[in-house]
Backbone as a ProteinNet text record, in pm:
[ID]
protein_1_A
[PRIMARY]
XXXXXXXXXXXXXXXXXXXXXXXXXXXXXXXXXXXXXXXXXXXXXXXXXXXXXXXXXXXXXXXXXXXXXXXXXXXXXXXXX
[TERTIARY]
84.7	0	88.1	86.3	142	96.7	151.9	144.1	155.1	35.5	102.9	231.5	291.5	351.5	366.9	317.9	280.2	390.3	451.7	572.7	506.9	546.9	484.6	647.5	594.3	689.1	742.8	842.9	924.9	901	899.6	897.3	962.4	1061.9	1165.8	1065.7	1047.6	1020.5	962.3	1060.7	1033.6	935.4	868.7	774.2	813.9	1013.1	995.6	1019	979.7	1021.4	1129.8	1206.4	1328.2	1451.9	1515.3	1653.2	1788.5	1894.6	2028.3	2140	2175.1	2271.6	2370.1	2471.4	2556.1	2658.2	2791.4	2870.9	3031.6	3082.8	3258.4	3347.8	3453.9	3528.7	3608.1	3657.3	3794.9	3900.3	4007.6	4123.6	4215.8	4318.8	4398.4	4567.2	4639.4	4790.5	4878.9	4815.2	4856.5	4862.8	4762.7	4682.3	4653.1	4561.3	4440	4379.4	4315.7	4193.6	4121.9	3985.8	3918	3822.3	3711.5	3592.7	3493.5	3381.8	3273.4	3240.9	3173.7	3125.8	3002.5	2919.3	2730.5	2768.2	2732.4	2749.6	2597.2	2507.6	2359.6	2267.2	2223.4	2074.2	2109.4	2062.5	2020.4	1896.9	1844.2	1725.7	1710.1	1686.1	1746.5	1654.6	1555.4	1521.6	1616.2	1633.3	1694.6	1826.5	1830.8	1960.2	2004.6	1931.1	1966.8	1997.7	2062.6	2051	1925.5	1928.9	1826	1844	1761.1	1749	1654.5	1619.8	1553.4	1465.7	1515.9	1419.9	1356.3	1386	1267.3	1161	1212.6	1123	1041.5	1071.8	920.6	867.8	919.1	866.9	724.3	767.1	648	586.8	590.6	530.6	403.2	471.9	385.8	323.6	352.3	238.7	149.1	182.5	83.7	-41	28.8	-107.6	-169.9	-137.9	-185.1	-287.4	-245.8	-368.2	-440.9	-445.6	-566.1	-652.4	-581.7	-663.1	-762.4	-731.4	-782.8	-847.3	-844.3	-933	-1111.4	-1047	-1131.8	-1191.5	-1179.4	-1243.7	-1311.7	-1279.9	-1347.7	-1453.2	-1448.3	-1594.6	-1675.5	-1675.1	-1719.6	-1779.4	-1691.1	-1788.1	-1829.1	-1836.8	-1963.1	-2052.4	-2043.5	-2181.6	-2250.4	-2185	-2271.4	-2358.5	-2284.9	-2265	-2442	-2458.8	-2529.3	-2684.2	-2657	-2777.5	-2854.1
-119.5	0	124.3	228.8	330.8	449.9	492.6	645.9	751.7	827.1	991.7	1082.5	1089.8	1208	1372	1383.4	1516.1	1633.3	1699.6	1813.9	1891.4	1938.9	2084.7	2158	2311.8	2400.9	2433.6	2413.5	2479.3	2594.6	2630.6	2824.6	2842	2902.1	2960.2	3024.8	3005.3	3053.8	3198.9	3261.7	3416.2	3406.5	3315.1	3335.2	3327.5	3349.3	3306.7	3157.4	3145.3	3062	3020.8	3138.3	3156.1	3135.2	3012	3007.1	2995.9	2998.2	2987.6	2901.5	2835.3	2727.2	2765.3	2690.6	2764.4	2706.5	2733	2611.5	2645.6	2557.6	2545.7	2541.2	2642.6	2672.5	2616.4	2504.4	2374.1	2452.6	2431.3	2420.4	2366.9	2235.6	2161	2236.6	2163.1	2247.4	2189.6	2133.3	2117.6	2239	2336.2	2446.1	2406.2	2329.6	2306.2	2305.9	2424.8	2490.5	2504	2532.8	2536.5	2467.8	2414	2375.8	2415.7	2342.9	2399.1	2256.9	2251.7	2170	2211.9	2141.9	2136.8	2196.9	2258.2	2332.6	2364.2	2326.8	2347	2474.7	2526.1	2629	2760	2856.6	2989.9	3077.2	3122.1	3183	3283.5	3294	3445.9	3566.2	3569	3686.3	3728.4	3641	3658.2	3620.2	3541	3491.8	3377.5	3329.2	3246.5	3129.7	3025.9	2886	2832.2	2692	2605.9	2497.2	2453.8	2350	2232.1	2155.7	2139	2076	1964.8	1869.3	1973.2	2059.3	2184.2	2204.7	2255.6	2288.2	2196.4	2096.5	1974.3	1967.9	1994.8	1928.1	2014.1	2146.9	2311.3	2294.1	2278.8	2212.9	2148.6	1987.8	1948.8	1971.4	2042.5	2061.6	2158.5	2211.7	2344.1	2276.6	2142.9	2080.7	1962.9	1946.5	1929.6	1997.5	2116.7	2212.6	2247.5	2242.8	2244.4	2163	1992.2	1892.9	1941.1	1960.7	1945.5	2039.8	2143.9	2295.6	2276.7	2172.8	2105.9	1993.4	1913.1	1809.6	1851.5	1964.3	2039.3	2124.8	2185.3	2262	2131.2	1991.8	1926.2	1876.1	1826.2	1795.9	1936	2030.5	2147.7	2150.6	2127.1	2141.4	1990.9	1874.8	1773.9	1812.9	1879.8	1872	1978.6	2069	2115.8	2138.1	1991	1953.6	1877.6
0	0	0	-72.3	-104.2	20.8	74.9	119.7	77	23.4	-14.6	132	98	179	156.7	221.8	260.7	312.6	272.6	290.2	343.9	470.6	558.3	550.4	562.6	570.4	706.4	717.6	877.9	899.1	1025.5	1036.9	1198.7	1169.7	1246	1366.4	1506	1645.8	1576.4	1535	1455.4	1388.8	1335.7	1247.2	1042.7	1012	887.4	855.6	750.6	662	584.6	582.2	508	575	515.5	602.5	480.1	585.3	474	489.9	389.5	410.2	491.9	639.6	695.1	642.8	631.6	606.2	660.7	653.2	676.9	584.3	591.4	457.9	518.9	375.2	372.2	352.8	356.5	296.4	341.8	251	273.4	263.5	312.7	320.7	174.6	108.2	4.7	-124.4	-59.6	-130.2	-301.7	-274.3	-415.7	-429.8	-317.2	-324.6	-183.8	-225.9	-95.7	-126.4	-17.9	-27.1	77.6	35.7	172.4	239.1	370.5	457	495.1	478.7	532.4	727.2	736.5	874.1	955.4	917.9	936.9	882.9	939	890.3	949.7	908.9	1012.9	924.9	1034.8	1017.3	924.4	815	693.6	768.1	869.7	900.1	1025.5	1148.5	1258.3	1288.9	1219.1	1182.6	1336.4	1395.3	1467.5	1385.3	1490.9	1421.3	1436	1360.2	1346.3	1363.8	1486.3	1514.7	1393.1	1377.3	1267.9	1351.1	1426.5	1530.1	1651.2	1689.8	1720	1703.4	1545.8	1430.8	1413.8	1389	1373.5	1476.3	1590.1	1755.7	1760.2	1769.5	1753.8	1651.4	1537.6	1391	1415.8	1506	1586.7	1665.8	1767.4	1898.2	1824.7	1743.3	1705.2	1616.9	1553.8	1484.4	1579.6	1692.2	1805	1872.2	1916.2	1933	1834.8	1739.4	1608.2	1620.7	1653.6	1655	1797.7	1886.8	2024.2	2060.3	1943.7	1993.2	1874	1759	1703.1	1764.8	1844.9	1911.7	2005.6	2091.9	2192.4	2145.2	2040.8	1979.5	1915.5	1801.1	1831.2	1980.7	2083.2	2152.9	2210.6	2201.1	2275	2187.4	2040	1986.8	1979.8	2088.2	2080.7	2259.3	2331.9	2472.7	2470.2	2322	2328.6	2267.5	2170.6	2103.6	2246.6
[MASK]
+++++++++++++++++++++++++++++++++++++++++++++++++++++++++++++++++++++++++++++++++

């Protein structure tokens, strides 16, 4: 059985969306050049870092309380028929 998967967007504590690759500049003593290293995220509005597993954690609880602020007006409009 196949699963659609579903991509949600991250959003930085701050509120953007927009982040920027961080990275680590190489260079060997051989000198033949330089390179880069994956160094993690930062926030393009605030410029903090990014946690990423954070980011999903709040992602989550927030569609948590969606669910549960929706189950609670369901049951008040059963609590009130």
């Amino acid at each position: 059985m196949r699963t659609l998967v579903e991509w949600r967007q991250l959003a930085c504590p701050c509120g953007s969306v927009t982040f920027g690759h961080v990275v680590h500049l190489r260079w060997n003593s051989a000198g033949t050049g330089t390179t880069t290293e994956p160094a993690g995220w930062r926030c393009a509005d605030c410029g903090k870092p990014v946690d990423t597993a954070e980011l999903i954690r709040l992602l989550q609880l927030v569609e948590k309380q969606k669910e549960l602020k929706s189950l609670q007006e369901e049951l008040g409009e059963h609590a009130t028929a």
